[in-house]
C-alpha positions in Angstrom: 2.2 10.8 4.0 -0.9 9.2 2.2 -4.5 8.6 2.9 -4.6 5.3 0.7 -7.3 6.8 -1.6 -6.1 6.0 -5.1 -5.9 8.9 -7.6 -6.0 6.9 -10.5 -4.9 3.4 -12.4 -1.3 4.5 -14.0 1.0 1.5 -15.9 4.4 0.5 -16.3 5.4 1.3 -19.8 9.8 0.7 -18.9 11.7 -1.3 -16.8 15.2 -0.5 -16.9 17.1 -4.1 -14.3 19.7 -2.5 -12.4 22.8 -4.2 -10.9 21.3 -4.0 -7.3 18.0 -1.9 -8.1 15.5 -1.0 -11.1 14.0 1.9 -12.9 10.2 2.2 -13.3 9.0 4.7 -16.0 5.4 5.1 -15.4 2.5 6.9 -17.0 0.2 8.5 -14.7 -1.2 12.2 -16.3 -3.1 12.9 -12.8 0.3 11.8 -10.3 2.5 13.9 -12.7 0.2 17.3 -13.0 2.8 19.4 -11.4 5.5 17.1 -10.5 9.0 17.9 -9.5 12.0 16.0 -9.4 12.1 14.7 -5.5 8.4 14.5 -5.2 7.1 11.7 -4.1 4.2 9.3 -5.5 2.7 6.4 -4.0 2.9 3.2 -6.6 0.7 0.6 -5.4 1.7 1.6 -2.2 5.3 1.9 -1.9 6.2 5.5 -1.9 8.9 6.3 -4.8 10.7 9.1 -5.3 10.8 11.3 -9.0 13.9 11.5 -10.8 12.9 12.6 -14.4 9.3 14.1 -15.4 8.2 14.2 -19.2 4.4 14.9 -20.1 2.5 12.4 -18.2 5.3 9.7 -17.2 7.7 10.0 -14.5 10.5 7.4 -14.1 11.5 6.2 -10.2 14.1 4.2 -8.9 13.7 1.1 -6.9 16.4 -0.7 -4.2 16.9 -4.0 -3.9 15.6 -3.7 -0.2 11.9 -2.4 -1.7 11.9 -4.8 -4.5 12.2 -7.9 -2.1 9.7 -6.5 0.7 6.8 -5.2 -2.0 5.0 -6.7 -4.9 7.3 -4.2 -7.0 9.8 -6.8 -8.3 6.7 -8.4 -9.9 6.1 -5.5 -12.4 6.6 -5.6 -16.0 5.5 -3.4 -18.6 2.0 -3.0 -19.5 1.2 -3.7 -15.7 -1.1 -1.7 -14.1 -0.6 -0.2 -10.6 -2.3 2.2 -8.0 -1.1 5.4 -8.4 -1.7 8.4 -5.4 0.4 11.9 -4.3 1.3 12.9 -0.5 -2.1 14.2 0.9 -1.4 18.3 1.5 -1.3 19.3 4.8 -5.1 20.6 6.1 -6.7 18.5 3.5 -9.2 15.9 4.2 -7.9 12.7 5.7 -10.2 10.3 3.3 -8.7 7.3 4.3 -6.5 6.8 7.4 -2.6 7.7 7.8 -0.7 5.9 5.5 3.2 6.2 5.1 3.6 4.2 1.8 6.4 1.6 3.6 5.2 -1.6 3.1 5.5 -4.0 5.9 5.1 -7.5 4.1 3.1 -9.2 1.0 0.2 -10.9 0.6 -1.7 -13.3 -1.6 -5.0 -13.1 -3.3 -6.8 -16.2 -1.6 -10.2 -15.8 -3.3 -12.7 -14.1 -4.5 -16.6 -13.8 -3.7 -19.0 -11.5 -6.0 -22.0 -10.4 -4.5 -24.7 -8.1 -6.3 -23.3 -4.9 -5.0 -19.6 -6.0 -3.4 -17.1 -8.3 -3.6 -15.9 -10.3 -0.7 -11.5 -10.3 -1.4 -10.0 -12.6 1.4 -5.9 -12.3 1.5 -3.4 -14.2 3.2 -1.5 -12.2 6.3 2.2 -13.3 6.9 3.1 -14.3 9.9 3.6 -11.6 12.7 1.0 -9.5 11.2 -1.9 -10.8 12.7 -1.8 -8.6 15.7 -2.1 -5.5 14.2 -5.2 -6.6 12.4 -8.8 -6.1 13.6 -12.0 -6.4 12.5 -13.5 -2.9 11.6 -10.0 -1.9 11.6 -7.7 -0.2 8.8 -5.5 -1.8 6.7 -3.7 -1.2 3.2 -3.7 -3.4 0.5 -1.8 -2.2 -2.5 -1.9 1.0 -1.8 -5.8 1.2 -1.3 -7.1 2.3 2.3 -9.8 -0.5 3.3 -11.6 -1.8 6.4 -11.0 -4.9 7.7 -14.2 -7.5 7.5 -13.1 -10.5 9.4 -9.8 -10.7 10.7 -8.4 -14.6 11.0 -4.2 -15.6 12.2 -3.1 -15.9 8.8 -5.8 -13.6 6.9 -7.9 -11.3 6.4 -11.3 -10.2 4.6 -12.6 -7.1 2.8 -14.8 -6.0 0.9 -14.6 -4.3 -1.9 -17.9 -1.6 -3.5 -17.9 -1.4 -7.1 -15.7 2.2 -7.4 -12.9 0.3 -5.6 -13.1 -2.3 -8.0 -13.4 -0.5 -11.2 -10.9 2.4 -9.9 -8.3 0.6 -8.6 -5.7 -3.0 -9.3 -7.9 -4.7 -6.9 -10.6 -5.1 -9.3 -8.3 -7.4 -11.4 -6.5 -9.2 -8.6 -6.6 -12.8 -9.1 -6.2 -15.6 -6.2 -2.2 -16.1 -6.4 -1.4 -12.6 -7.1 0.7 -10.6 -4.4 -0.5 -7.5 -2.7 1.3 -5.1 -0.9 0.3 -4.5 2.6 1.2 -1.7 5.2 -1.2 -2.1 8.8 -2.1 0.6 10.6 1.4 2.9 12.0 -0.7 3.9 14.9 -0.7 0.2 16.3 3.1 -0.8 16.0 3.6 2.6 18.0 1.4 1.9 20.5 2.7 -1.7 20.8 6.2 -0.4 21.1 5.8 2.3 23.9 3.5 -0.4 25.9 6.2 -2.6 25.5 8.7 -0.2 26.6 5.8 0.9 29.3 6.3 -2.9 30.6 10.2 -2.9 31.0 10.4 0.2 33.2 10.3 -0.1 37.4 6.6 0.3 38.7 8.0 3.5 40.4 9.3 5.0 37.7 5.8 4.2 36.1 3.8 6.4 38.6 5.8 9.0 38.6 
């Protein structure tokens, strides 16, 4: 489990094309401060899984399952991504829960610098929508945010000047792809009032 507050800006320095998957080696010298083989890390965020750990780069594999639902398939070497660890259990919750599956992608739409922000508005895929608010939470590359306007095919946020110097998504150009996971919390309360809906109105009251 996550909080979608990034730990720092690590990059792809291998890519190693698989039959039916890849293999990512990654530099990251916060991520990899005590990392084991079968830890997990949070890479723009998708959550991976370590198979080897050398000095500050760790090497993941990717399915073909992840590479078609995320951004990941997009990375090459030299490309930056967002980087975070599992949050520890009784630590603070900085962002909101995050589980590091990715649900679909997005596109960069555009762009709009302000003095102290930057308005980013992205495109939602279809079915999305209803799990997006305004003022709600949402996960965009691995980077817990707020929702500013919320529209049937996108969304705003915006984004303070750490967030953009700290994280991908101060170098996120209209066309790019972003990785987005909405909030768990909705999908399980859409699916329990859906299930809510099917039983008998006796059983209900019960």
């Amino acid at each position: 489990m996550f909080t979608g507050i990034v730990e720092e800006l690590g990059e792809i320095t291998a890519v190693e094309n698989l039959p039916d998957a890849s293999r990512f080696r990654l530099r990251g010298p916060v991520v990899t401060e005590g990392a084991r083989h079968g830890d997990s890390i949070a890479v723009n965020g998708v959550c991976l899984t370590v198979v080897e750990h050398e000095g500050e780069e760790f090497t993941a594999d990717v399915m073909a399952e992840t590479l078609n639902r995320s951004s990941l398939g997009a990375l090459a070497v030299g490309s930056r991504v967002n980087l975070e660890r599992p949050t520890a259990v009784g630590a603070r919750l900085g962002g909101h829960i995050v589980q590091g599956h990715v649900d679909s992608v997005g596109t960069v739409v555009e762009r709009k610098p302000s003095e102290n922000w930057e308005i980013v508005k992205i495109s939602l895929p279809a079915g999305l929508s209803r799990y997006v608010v305004e003022k709600g939470s949402i996960t965009v590359d691995g980077v817990s945010l707020t929702v500013v306007d919320a529209g049937p095919d996108f969304f705003t946020i915006s984004l303070i000047p750490t967030t953009l110097a700290l994280t991908t998504l101060g170098i996120k150009q209209p066309g790019d792809p972003v990785n987005l996971e909405v909030d768990v919390i909705a999908k399980y309360v859409e699916r329990l009032l859906g299930d809510r809906a099917q039983v008998p109105a006796r059983e209900v009251t019960q």
